[in-house]
C-alpha positions as CSV (number, residue, x, y, z in Angstrom):
1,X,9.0,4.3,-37.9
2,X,5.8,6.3,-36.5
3,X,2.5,5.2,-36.2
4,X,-0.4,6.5,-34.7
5,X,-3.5,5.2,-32.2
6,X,-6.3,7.1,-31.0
7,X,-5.7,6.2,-27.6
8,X,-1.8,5.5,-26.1
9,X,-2.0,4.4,-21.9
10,X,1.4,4.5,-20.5
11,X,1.1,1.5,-17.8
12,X,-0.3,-2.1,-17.9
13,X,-1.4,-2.0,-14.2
14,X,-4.8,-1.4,-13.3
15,X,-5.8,1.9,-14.1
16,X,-3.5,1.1,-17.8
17,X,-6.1,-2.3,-18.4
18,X,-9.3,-0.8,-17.7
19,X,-8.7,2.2,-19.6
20,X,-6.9,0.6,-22.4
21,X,-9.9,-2.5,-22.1
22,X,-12.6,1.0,-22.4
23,X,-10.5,2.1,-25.4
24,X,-11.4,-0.7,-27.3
25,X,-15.0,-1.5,-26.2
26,X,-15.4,2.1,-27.2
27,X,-13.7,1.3,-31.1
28,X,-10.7,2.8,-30.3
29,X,-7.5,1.9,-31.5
30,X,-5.5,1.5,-28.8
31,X,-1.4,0.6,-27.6
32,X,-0.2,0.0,-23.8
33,X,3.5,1.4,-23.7
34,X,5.3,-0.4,-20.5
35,X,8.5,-0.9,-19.2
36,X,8.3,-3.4,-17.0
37,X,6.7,-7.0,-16.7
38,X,2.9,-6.4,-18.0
39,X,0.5,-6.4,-15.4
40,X,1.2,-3.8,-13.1
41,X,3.1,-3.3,-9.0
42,X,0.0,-5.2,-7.4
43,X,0.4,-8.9,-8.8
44,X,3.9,-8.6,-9.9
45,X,5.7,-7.2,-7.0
46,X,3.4,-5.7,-5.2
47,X,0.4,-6.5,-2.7
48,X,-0.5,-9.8,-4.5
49,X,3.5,-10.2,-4.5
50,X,4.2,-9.8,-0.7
51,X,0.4,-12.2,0.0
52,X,2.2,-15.3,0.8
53,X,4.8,-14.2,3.3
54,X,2.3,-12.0,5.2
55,X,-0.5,-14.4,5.1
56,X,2.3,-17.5,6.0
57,X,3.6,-15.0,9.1
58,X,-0.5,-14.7,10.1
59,X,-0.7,-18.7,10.4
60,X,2.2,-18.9,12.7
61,X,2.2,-16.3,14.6
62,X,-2.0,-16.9,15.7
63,X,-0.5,-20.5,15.8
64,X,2.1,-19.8,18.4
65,X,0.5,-17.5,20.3
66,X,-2.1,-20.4,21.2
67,X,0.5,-23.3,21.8
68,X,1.6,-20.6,24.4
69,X,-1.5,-20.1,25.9
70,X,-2.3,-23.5,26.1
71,X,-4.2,-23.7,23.0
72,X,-3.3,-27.6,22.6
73,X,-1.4,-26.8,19.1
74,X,2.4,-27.2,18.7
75,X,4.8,-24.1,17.7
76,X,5.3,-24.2,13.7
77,X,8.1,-23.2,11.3
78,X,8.1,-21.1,8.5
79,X,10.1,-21.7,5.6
80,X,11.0,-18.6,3.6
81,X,12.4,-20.6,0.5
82,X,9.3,-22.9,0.2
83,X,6.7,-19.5,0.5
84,X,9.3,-17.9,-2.3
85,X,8.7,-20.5,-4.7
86,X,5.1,-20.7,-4.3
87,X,4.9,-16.6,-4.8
88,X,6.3,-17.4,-7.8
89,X,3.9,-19.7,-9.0
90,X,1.6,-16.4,-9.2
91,X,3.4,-13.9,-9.7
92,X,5.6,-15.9,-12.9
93,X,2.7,-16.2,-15.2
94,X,1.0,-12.6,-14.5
95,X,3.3,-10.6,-17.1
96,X,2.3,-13.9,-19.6
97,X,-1.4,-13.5,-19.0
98,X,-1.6,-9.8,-19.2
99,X,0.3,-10.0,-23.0
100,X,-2.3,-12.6,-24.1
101,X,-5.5,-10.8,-22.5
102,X,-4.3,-7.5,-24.2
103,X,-3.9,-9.6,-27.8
104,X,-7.1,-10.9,-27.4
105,X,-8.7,-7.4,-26.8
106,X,-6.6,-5.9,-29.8
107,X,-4.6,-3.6,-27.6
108,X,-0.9,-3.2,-29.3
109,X,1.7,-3.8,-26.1
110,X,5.0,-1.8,-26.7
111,X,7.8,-2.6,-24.6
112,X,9.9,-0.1,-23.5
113,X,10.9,3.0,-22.1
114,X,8.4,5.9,-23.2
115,X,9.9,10.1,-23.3
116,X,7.4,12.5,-24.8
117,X,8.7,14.8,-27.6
118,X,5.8,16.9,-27.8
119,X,2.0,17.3,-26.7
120,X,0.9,14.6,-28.6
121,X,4.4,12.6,-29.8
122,X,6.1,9.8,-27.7
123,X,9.8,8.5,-28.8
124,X,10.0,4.7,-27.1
125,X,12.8,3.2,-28.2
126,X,12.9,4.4,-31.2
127,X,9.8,4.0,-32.4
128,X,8.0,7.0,-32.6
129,X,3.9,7.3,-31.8
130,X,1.2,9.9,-31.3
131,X,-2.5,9.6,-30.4
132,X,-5.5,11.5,-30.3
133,X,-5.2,11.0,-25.9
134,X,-2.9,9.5,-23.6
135,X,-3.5,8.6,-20.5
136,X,-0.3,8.1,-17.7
137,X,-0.8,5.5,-15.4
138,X,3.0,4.1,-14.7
139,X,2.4,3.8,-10.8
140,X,5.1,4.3,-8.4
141,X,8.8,2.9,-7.6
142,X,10.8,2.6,-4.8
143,X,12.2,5.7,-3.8
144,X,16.0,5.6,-4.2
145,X,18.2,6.2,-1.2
146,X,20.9,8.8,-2.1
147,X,23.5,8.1,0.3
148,X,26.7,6.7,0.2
149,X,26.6,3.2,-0.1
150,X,23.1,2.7,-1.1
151,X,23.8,0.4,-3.4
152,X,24.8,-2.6,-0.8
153,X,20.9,-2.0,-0.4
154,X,17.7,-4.0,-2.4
155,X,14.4,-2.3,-2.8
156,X,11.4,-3.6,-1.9
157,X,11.0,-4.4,-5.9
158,X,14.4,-7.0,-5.5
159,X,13.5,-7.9,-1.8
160,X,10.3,-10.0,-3.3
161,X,12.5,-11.5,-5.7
162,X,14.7,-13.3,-3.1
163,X,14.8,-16.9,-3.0
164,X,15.7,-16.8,0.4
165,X,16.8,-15.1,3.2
166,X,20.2,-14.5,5.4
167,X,20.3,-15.0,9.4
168,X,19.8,-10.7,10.5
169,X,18.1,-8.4,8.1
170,X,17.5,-5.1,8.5
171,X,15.1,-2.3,6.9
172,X,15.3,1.1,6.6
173,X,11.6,2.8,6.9
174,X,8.8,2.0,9.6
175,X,6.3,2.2,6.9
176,X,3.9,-0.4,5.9
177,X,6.1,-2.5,3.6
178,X,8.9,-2.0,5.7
179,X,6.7,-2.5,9.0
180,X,5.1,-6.3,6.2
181,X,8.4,-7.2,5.5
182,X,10.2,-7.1,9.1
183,X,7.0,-8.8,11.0
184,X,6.9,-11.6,8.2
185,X,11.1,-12.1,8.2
186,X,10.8,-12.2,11.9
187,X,8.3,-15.4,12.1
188,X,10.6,-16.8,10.0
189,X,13.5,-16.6,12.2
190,X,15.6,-14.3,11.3
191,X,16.7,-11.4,13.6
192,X,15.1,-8.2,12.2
193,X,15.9,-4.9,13.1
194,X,13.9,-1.5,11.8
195,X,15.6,2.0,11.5
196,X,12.7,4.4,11.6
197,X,13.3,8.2,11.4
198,X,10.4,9.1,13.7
199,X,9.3,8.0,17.4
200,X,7.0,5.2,16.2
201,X,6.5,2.9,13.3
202,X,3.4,3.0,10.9
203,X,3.6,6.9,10.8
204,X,-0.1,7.1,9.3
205,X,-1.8,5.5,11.5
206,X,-3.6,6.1,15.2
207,X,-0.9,6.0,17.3
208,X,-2.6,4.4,20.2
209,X,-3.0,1.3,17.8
210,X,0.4,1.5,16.6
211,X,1.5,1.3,20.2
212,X,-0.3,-2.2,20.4
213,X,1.6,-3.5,17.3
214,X,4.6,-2.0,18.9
215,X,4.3,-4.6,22.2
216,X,3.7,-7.3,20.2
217,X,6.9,-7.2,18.1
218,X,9.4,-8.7,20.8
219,X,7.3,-11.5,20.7
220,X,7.6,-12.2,16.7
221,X,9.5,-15.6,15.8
222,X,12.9,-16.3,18.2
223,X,14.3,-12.9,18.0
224,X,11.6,-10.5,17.6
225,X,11.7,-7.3,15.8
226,X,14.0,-4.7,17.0
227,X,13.2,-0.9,16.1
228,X,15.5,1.6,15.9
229,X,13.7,5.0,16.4
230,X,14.4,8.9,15.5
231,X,17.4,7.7,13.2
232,X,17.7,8.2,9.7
233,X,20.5,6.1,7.8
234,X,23.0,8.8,6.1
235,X,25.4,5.7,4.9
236,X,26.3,2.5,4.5
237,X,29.4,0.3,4.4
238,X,30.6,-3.2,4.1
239,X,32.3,-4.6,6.2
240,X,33.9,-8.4,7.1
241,X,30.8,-8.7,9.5
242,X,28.5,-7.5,6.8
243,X,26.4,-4.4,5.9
244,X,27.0,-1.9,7.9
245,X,24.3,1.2,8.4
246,X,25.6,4.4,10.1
247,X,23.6,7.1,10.6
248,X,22.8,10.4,9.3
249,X,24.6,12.4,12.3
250,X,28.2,13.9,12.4
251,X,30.1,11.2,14.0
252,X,28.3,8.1,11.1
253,X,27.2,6.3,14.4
254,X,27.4,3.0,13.4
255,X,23.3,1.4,13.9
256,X,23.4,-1.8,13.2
257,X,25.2,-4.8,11.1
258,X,23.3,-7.0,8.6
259,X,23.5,-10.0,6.0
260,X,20.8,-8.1,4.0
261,X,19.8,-4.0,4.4
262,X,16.7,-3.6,2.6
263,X,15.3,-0.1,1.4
264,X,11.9,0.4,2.3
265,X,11.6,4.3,2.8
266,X,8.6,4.9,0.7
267,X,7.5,4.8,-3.0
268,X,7.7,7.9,-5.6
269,X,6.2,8.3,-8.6
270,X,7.3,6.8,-12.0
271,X,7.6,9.9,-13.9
272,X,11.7,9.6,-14.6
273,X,12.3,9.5,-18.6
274,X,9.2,10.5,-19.2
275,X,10.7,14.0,-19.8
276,X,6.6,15.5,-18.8
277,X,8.0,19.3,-20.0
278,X,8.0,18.3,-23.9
279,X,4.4,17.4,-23.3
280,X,3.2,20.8,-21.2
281,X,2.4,18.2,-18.3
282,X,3.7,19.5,-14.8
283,X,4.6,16.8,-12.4
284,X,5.6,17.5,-8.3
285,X,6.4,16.1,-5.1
286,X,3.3,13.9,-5.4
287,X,3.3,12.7,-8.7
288,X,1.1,14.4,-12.0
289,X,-0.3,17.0,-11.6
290,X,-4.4,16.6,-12.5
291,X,-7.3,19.0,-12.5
292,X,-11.2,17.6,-10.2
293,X,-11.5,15.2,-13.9
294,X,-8.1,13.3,-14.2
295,X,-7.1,15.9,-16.9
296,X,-3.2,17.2,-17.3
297,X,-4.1,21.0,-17.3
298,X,-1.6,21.7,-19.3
299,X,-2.1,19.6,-22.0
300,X,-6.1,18.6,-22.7
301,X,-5.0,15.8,-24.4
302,X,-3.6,14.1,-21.4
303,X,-5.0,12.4,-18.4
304,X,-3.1,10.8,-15.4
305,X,-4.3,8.2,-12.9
306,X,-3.6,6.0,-10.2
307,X,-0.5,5.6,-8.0
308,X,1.3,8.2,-10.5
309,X,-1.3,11.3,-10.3
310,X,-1.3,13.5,-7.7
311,X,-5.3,13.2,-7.7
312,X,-5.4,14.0,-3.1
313,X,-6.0,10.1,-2.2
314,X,-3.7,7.8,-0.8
315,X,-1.6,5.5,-3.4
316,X,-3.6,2.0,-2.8
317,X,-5.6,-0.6,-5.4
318,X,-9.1,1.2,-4.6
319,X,-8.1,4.8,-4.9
320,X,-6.6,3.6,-8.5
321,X,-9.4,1.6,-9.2
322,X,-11.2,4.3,-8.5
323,X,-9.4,6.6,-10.8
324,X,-10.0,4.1,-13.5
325,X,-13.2,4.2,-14.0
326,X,-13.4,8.1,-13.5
327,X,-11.1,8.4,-16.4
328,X,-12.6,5.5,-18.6
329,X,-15.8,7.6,-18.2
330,X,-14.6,11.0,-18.8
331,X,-12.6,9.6,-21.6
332,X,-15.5,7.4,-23.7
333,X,-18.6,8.1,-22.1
334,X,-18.6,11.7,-21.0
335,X,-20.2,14.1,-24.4
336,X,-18.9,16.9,-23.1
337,X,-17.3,18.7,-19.7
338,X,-20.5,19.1,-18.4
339,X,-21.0,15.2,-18.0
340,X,-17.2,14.4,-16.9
341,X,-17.0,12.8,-13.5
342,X,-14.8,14.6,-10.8
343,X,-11.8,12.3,-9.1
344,X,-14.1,11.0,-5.5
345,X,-11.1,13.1,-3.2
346,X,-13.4,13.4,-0.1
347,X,-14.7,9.4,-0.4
348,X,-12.9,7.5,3.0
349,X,-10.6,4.8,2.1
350,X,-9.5,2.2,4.8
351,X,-6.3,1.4,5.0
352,X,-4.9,-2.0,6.7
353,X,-0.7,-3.1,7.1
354,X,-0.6,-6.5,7.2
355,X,1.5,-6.6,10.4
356,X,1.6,-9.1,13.2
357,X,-0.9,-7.9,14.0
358,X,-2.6,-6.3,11.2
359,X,-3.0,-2.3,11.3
360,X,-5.8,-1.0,10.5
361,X,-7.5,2.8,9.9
362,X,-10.5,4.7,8.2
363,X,-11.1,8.6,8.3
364,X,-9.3,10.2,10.5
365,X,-7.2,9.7,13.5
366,X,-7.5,11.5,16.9
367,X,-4.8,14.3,16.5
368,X,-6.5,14.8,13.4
369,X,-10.0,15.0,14.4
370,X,-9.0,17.2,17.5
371,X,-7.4,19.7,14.8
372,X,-10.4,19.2,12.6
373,X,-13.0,19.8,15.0
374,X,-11.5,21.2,18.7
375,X,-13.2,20.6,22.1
376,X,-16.0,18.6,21.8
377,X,-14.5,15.5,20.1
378,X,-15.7,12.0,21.9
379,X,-12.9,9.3,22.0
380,X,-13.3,5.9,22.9
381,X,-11.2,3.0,23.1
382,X,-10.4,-0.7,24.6
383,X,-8.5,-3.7,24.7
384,X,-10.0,-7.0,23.1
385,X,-7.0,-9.0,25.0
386,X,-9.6,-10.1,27.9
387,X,-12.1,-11.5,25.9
388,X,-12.9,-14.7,25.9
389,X,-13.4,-14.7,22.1
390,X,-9.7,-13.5,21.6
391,X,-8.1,-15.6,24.2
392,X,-9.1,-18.8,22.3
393,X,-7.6,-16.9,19.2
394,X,-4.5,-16.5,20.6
395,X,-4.6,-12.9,20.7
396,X,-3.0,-11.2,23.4
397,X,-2.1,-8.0,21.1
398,X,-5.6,-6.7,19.8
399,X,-7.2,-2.9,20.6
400,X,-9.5,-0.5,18.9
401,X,-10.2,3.2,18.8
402,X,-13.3,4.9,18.0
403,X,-13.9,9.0,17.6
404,X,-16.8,10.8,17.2
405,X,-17.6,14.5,16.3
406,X,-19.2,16.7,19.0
407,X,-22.4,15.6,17.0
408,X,-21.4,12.1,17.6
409,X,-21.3,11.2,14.1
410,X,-18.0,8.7,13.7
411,X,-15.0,10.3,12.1
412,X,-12.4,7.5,12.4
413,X,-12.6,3.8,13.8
414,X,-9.0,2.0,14.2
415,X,-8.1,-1.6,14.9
416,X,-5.2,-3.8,15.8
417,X,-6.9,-7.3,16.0
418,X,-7.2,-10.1,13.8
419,X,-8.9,-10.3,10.8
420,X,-8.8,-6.1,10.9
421,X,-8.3,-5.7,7.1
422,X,-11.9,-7.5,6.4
423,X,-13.8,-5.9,9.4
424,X,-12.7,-2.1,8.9
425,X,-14.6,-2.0,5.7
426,X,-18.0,-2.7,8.0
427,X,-16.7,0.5,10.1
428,X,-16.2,2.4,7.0
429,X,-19.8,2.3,5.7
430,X,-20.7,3.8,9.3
431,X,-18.5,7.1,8.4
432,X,-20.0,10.0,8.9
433,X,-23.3,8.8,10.9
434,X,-24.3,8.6,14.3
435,X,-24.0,4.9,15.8
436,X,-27.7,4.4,16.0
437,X,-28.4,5.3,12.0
438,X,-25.6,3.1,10.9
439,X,-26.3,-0.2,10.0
440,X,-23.5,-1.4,11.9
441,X,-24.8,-1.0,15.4
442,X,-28.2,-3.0,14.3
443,X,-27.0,-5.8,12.6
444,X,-27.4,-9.7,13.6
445,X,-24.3,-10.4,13.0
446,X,-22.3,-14.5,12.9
447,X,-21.1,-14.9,16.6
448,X,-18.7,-15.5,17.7
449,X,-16.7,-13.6,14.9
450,X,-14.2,-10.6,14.8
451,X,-16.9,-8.6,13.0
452,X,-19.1,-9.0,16.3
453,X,-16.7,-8.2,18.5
454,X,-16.4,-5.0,16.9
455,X,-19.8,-4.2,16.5
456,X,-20.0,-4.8,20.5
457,X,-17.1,-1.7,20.8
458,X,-18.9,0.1,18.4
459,X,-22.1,-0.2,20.7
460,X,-20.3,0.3,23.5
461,X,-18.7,3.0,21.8
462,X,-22.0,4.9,21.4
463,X,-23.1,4.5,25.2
464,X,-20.0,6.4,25.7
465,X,-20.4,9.6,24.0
């Protein structure tokens, strides 16, 4: 059987919809090949997925630091089963919705696994298709450990799937869903250890701020979080105890024993099967390979978005939203190269971990900036944990960095503080000016808030340099 659409999207997740969503506002016929549960990483096991344990960990641990400071609120619990079942009550109906949504809009979803047999020609299990333009938008996937033993591991995919969790679990990567997960299994009693390859966790962030994470993480739930630093797992075995994870070096030295080892090294892009070479589409390291536009260069007929395209920006909702509408104008709207839109590479993106507390960065950090931009560079920084406003939080754990150019225009703003993943976005429209132009530094602002806290260290900031 072969038939043919004007427009085939490999993908159902963000970038997929709204391009597929275009395709038909524009008259296109159009079909969504995907392998997985319609809808996409973010609401299916992704950073809708992970929501409830992260936000549940928030509650207790802001609650628990206060009964300890005398806040006149008792310690809670959290129950892991009971936050389980309620992901599921969101993340259960998402493939369901998605299906119907694409039905109603007249977009054909194919299930299965796509492999192109030529620039133009896809085989999915099959079933053989072509179109006029495709567009690759299949995300990213756990990367796989190759080791021995890796498969007494779960991915990050499997971890959200858990109904509940074991008394020690362990995870292998200080990133940010490994850095989510351990905080969030922590408050709920469990004894959590982290095997990180490098000296600290969080590896992309300002390392001053990581450090304040870092001090809070004995104090998560009964057992805190332990990290094991500048180790890199080479194998794992079972044993009567349980998993066992030994690492990389000659002798197998034996790290730690857990119920549950959990791989959470990082995320690579979806391009396996695909077989890219039948197609002329090059694919590396970081994912597809696309010209300034979203375009395969070697093959016009193909475009590549999101979490799968190597398109400069980091792999997050906003840079693939982003993306999205780039390619649903180049693809419908756009009457010829000289009106396609270039991918927004150079546009800052904030990035936030939802640890205990929350992580969060935009532009760029200090070692960065002193690379960047040499003697000159204005840094400053504080603690929050003496204010008034953040000891009636509960807060003992809170900091933020500021650095500014020679010129004093801000390059990068970092927090560790509550409530960092709403208030970085006000320090992200400040990018790039100096702290008297920004809007920022002149606001009236609710008080007492987070936001006007920060606004005081970003005045204060100022006075400094």
């Amino acid at each position: 059987m072969q038939q043919h659409f004007e427009l085939c999207v490999l993908g159902s997740g963000a970038v997929g919809q709204t391009v597929a969503y275009g395709g038909r506002k524009a008259g296109l016929s159009v079909a969504i090949v995907e392998t997985q549960a319609p809808g996409g990483t973010c609401p299916n096991r992704g950073c809708d997925a992970k929501k409830p344990f992260v936000n549940a960990a928030g509650l207790m641990y802001r609650a628990n630091h206060l009964a300890l400071a005398g806040g006149g609120i008792a310690p809670t619990t959290l129950d892991w089963a009971q936050i389980a079942a309620f992901k599921k009550s969101f993340t259960d109906p998402v493939g369901r919705l998605t299906t119907a949504d694409l039905k109603r809009a007249g977009v054909e979803l194919i299930a299965g696994g796509p492999r192109f047999t030529g620039p133009n020609t896809l085989v999915v299990d099959g079933r053989t298709l072509t179109a006029d333009r495709l567009v690759i938008a299949t995300g990213q996937r756990p990367r796989p450990l190759d080791v021995p033993g890796a498969g007494l591991t779960l991915d990050s995919d499997a971890f959200l799937d858990l109904d509940d969790l074991p008394p020690r679990v362990t995870f292998i990567g200080g990133g940010y869903v490994g850095m989510e997960f351990a905080c969030a299994a922590a408050m709920a009693g469990r004894q959590v250890t982290v095997v990180a390859t490098q000296d600290h966790v969080l590896a992309g962030f300002d390392p001053d701020i990581v450090a304040t994470l870092e001090a809070a993480l004995p104090t998560l739930g009964p057992h805190g979080v332990t990290v094991i630093p500048n180790r890199r797992a080479g194998s794992f075995s079972s044993t009567p105890d349980g998993i066992t994870v030994h690492a990389n070096d000659a002798a197998a030295t034996a790290l730690v024993t857990a119920d549950l080892v959990v791989n959470t090294t990082g995320r690579v892009a979806s391009v396996d099967g695909l077989d890219l070479a039948a197609a002329g589409i090059t694919a590396g390291p970081r994912g597809v390979e696309v010209d300034k536009h979203l375009r395969c260069p070697g093959n016009p007929r193909v475009w590549a978005g999101g979490d799968v395209a190597d398109n400069g920006r980091p792999a997050l909702i906003p840079t693939a939203v982003d993306d999205a509408r780039v390619l649903a104008h180049n693809l419908f709207q756009a009457a010829g190269d000289a009106e396609l839109q270039t991918r927004p590479v150079d546009k800052p993106q904030a990035s936030v971990a939802f640890t205990l507390p929350a992580v969060a960065g935009v532009g760029l950090t200090e070692a960065q900036a002193r690379r960047q931009h040499g003697p000159g560079l204005h840094v400053a920084q504080g603690n929050f944990a003496t204010k008034k406003f953040f000891r009636e939080l509960g807060q003992p754990h809170v900091a933020w960095k500021m650095i500014f150019a020679p010129d004093r225009r801000l390059l990068g703003a970092h927090l560790a503080v509550e409530g960092s993943d709403e208030v970085i976005n006000l320090l992200a429209l400040s990018l790039g000016q100096i702290p008297e132009d920004a809007a920022l530094y002149h606001a009236t602002l609710t008080y007492p808030s987070v936001s006007s806290a920060v606004q005081t260290a970003f005045r204060k900031a100022a006075k400094a340099v």
